[in-house]
N, C-alpha and C positions, 0 to 999 in steps of 0.2 A: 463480413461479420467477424467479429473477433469474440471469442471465450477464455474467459479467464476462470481460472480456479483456484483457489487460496488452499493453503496448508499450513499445519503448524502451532496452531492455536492449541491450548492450553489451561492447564490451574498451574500456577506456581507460588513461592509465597514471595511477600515482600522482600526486595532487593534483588529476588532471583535473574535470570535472562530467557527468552527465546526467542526462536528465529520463524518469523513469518516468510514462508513462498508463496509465487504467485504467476502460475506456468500459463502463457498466453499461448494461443492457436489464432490459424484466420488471421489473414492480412498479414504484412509487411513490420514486423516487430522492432526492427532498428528506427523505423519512423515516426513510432509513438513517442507521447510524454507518459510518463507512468506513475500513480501515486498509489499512495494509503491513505485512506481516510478511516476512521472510528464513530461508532453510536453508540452510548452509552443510554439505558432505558429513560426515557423521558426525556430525552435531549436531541441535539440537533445532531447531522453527520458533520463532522468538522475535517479540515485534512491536518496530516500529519506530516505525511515528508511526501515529496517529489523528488522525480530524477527526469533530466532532460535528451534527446537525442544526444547530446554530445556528453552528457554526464554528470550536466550542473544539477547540484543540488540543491534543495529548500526543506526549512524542517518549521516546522511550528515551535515557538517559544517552548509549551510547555513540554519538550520533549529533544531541544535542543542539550548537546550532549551527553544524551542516552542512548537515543536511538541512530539508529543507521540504516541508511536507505540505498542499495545499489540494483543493479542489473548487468544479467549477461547474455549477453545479445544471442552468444553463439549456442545457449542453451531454452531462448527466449522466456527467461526467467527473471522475474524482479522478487528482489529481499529486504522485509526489514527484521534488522537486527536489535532488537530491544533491551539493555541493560536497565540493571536499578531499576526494576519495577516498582512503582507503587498503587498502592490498591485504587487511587483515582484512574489510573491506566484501565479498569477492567470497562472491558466496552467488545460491541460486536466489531473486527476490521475487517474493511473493505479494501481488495486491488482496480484500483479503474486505469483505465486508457484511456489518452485522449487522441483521438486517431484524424488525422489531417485530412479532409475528402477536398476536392476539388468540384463543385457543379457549375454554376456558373460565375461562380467565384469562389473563395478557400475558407471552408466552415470548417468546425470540429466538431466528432460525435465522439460522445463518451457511451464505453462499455462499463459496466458493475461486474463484479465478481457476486457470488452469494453469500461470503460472509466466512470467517472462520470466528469464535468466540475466544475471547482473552480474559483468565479470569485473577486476579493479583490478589491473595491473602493476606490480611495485617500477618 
């Protein structure tokens, strides 16, 4: 089993920054992929950025060049780093894992965090 817990969430106003963590326990942390994903009320959960075992990243268009997505293994902590907010960013974020199991062949179970709230002011 794996737990995650988000921090960091926020009001700021438009253009401000902050920095989402997101402190994993359980299981083998170098082994996951790790993302962010967002829900905004009435919408669907979308992802944001990933980071890979080895470190590659992926970010979603709408968030390409703002935000920044890493991890540190040796603190088993993933970050996103968010600049230039704008008030379309306010949404609940989620940390998930996607953790590699072996049964009788190689599935992936994802873990959810509970959410930290983001909230961007004109």
């Amino acid at each position: 089993q794996v737990q995650l817990v988000e921090s960091g969430g926020g009001m700021v106003q438009a253009g401000g920054s902050l920095r989402l963590s997101c402190a994993a326990s359980g299981g083998t942390f170098g082994r996951n992929v790790y993302g962010w994903y967002r829900q905004a009320p009435g919408k669907q959960r979308d992802l944001v950025a990933s980071v890979s075992r080895g470190g590659v990243t992926n970010y979603a268009d709408f968030v390409k060049g703002r935000f920044t997505i890493s991890r540190d293994n040796a603190k088993n902590t993933v970050y996103l780093q968010m600049d230039s907010l704008k008030p379309e960013d306010t949404a609940v974020y989620y940390c998930n894992a996607k953790v590699p199991v072996f049964m009788t062949s190689w599935q992936v179970n994802d873990y959810w965090g509970q959410g930290t709230q983001v909230t961007v002011s004109a």
